[in-house]
C-alpha positions, 0 to 999 in steps of 0.5 A: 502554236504551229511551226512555220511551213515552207509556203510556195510563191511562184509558179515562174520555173528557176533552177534551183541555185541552192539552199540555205540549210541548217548548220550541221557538226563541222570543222571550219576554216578561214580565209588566208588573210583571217588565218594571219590575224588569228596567228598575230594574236588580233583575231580570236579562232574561227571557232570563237567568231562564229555563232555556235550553229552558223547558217550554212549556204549551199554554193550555187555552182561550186565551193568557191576559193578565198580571195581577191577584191570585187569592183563595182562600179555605180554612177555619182556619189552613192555607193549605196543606192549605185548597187552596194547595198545589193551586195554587202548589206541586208542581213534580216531574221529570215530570207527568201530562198535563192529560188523566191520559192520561200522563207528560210531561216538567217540570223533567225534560226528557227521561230514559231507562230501561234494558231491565230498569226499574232504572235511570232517567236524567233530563235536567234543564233547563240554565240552570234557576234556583231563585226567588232566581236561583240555579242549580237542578242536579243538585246539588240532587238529589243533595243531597237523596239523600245528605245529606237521605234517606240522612242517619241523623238526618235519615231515622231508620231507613233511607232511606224516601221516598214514591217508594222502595220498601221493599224494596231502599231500602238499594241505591238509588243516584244518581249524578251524571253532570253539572250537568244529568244523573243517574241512578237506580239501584234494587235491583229493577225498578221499571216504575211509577216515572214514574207515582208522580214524578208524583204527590205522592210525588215532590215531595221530589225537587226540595225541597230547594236545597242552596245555602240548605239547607246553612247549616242541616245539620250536615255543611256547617256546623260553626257550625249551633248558633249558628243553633239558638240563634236559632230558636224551638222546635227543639233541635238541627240537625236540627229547625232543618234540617226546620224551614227545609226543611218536610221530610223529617219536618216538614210540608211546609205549613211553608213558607207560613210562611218568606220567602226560602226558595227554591222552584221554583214558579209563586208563592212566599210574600211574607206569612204568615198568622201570627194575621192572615187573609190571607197572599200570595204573588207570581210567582216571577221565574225560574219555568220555563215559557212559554206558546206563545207565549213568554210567561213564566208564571204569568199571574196576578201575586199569589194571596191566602190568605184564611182562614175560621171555617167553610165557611158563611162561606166559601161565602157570600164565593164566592158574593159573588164576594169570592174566586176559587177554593176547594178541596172546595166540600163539600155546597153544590152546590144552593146554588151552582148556585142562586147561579150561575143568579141571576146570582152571578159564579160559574161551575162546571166538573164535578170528575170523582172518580177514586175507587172509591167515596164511603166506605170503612168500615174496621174496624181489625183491630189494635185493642187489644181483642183479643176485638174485633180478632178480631171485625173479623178474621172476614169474616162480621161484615163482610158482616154489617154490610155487609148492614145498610147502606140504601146507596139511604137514604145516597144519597138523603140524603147524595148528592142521589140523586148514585151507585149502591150499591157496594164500594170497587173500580175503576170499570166503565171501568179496566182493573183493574176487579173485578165481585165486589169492586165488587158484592157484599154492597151490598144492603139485606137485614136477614135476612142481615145478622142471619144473617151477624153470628150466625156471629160474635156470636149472644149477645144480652144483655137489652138485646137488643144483641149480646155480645162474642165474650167475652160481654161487653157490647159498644159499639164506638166509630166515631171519624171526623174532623169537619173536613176539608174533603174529608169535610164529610158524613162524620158524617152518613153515620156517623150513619145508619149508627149506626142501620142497625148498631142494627137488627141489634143492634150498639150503636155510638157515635160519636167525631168528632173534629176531624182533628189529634185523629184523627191522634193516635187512629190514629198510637197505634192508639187506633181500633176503626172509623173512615172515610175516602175511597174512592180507586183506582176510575179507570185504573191509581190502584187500583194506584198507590194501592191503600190499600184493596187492599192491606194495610199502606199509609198510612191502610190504617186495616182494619190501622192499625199495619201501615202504621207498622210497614212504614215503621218509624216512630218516632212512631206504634204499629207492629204486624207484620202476620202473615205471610199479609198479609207475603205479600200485600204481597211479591205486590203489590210484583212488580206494580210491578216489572213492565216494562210496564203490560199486564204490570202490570195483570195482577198487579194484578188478581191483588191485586185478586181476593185483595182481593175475597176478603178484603173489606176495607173497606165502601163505600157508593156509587160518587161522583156527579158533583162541581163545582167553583165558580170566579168569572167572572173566572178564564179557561182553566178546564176544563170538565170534569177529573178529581180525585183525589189522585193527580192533584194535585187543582188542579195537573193543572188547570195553574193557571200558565196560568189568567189574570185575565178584564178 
């Protein structure tokens, strides 16, 4: 049994925000408005709530004051994915360091892990309270592992979870060892397992409290139908249960719509937004952490939701400073720069993008046209349409002249970067372009638009979300590359649609080309998530019904991937079963190669510098930070520990 060592991801340069360390002997205090409780007799002392060795975050500027009420602002009606859940959510076993340089502990306090990877033992924090009072132990978990992920009606198929591999889910066991210990056994070595708690993937770990949740699972109480009864739009125990748990299958954004139901983190909702505007949320009494010194956290008393039509609105009330915060800021940077030089309460810190590129292009090779589908499979078309993209046109335009022409790959600094999957194919070169597509489809009809490979007339449908707010520009980048595909006569029409009408095309493989984000370029993430590296992992869209088919879901369109992609996937499963990163790195870059070789996706540049506006009166900001989804967005930022300037 070895201990855990500190593992370094990045070569990209940060200042040090601040570590997590340790709990140290320490007096604590409260907030006024906790203080207030505990005098009236509804609160027990500060001492009693929190755990017995509190996680202590080191303040990235300054130890904060308590106090005050944050806005966020999102657009439409989800709280959640509008940039809350950034904020106030995602408590995990361990988190990544605020610099991404590596694991620290969270609500894990410790853990060992065996010489071979498989088995990992988690020392949780005793006295360690869910946000009703209620102890959080390891019964939790094994309540989620035994009654959630290995329930059959629960978990139809099999156990599958984010942080399970597929392979050998059906051996992995837990075990309980005491109140405050377990232990997890895997089917295989499994070396990247800290890395991928730590991300989103490892938030159903600690989601579930086993003293409420029970109520409404069948196995603990015989009388679960008289509860169905009473709920609106659920039939049976298990769609009340995932209902009220946000989960396993149920969106886990649901909870911004329950009061009362027991979290572990900083805020818990007192509001919904329900058809108002504005939902709230207030510190939760028993959160775990303190600052250093030993001041109980979160700072800020209260995060207000505030809901917008459109991003234009959204934007004007943070320039107005009516809000505090808001997630993705879109296309606004000139604006807000402009506002902030004016003398707008505005501040602006750089979102460093841990992506590999600001696009990915992706044509979906299990399109139900089969003349189509064997198009998309021949890797002429693509460095055809890819020669036909003014890359240096879409950065001027798009970009604000922000990036240079690239394919989605690892960045020039990771350790996993590729020189030929980055580079090749990224110039503007129309002859080759027209060359490589007549490898493919040379027939033209009297249109002079090119012919199916059937010899049919051909418009292909490029179908893209319209909504998101990570993906503000995306139409318009599909549009110029509309015109650029004209020009080499491929007729291409576009489909944008808002996201939730996207969902539904890719879950029934209803796509022929569509686009998406551009992850995996900084440190490891390209092995961590390497959607656009490998095939078959979820929005893969270059092979949309392999993903489904590998997690054998019910809801979408599963396609079995043939047997040279099985292959490639069986490759990259060894390469997190390696027992160290260098060991790690090296089979990935084998991934990588085979990737490069096969030219998935198209890219369109490498990410420019991002910002992030924040008003004046939010302290303990960053001044620069990566972004990613792999790093939780916000929540490697520490939001706990941003405070009320007064």
């Amino acid at each position: 049994m070895r201990k855990f060592s500190f593992v370094f991801l990045l070569t990209l340069l940060l200042a040090l925000m601040g570590t997590t360390v340790l709990s140290q002997d320490m007096m604590y205090n409260e907030s006024p408005m906790l203080a207030a409780q505990v005098e009236a007799g509804e609160l027990p002392a500060v001492e009693e709530r929190l755990p017995s060795n509190p996680t202590v975050v080191t303040p990235l500027n300054e130890v904060g004051q308590y106090g005050g009420a944050m806005r966020v602002g999102f657009v439409g009606d989800n709280p959640g994915w509008g940039g809350m859940w950034y904020v106030a959510g995602w408590e995990n076993l361990v988190s990544w360091a605020p610099d991404f340089s590596g694991i620290v502990p969270n609500i894990a306090e410790s853990w060992e892990i065996s010489d071979d990877v498989r088995e990992y033992t988690f020392h949780l924090r005793e006295g360690m309270k869910w946000s009703d009072g209620e102890p959080f132990t390891a019964d939790d978990i094994m309540f989620y592992i035994e009654d959630v992920l290995f329930n059959e009606e629960l978990t139809i198929g099999g156990p599958t979870a984010d942080w399970l591999p597929r392979e050998g889910a059906d051996e992995f066991t837990a075990e309980k060892i005491d109140d405050y210990t377990v232990k997890f056994t895997f089917a295989n070595p499994y070396g990247t397992f800290l890395f991928t708690l730590a991300q989103w993937n490892g938030r159903h770990m600690t989601w579930f409290p086993k003293h409420w949740l029970s109520q409404y699972h069948a196995d603990y109480n015989e009388n679960v139908d008289e509860l169905v009864a009473q709920e609106d739009g659920v039939e049976n125990w298990v769609g009340l249960f995932n209902k009220m748990a946000s989960g396993p299958t149920d969106d886990t954004n649901n909870y911004f719509n329950i009061i009362g139901r027991p979290l572990l983190f900083p805020w818990i909702p007192s509001t919904v937004l329900g058809g108002n505007t504005q939902m709230n949320m207030v510190r939760n009494p028993y959160y775990f952490k303190v600052d250093t010194e030993g001041n109980q956290l979160p700072y800020i008393d209260e995060l207000v939701g505030v809901s917008y039509q459109d991003n234009e609105a959204r934007t004007l009330a943070m320039i107005n400073g009516d809000l505090d915060y808001v997630k993705d800021p879109g296309d606004n940077r000139i604006l807000y720069f402009d506002a902030m030089d004016s003398g707008a309460p505005i501040n602006i810190s750089a979102a460093i993008s841990d992506g590999g590129n600001t696009n990915s292009i992706q044509f979906n090779r299990n399109t139900e046209d089969p003349a189509i589908a064997e198009m998309f499979q021949d890797i002429n078309f693509r460095i055809g349409m890819s020669y036909a993209i003014n890359r240096e046109e879409i950065i001027e335009i798009v970009h604000l002249g922000q990036g240079t022409p690239a394919q989605v790959a690892p960045l020039e600094s990771s350790p996993l970067y590729n020189e030929q999957l980055a580079t090749q194919y990224v110039e503007y070169d129309v002859d080759s372009a027209n060359e490589y597509l007549d490898m493919v489809i040379p027939d033209r009809g009297d249109d002079g638009y090119r012919l199916s490979p059937d010899g049919e007339p051909m418009t292909l449908i490029f179908t893209v979300p319209n909504n998101l707010s990570y993906g503000s520009n995306w139409v318009q980048v599909a549009e110029l590359l509309i015109g650029y595909w004209d020009a080499v006569g491929v007729r291409v029409q576009l489909n944008s649609i808002a996201d939730d009408q996207f969902t539904e095309q890719y879950e029934s493989n209803n796509i022929q080309i569509t686009m998406y984000t551009g992850e995996g370029g900084a440190g490891l993430t390209g092995m961590l998530d390497p959607r656009y590296y490998v095939p078959g992992e979820l929005f893969g869209l270059y092979g949309n019904g392999w993903y489904f088919w590998y997690v054998n879901s019910q809801e979408a369109t599963q396609v079995e991937p043939p047997e040279e992609i099985q292959a490639i996937r069986r490759q990259f499963e060894e390469v997190g079963r390696q027992p160290s990163q260098e060991a790690q790195v090296e089979a990935m870059k084998e991934i990588l190669q085979i990737a490069a070789d096969n030219f998935w996706v198209i890219g369109i540049s490498r990410p420019g510098p991002g910002f992030q506006p924040y008003n004046t009166r939010i302290g303990n900001q960053p001044s620069e930070w990566i972004a990613g989804w792999i790093e939780g967005v916000q929540k490697i930022k520490y939001p706990e520990q941003w405070y009320i300037i007064e």
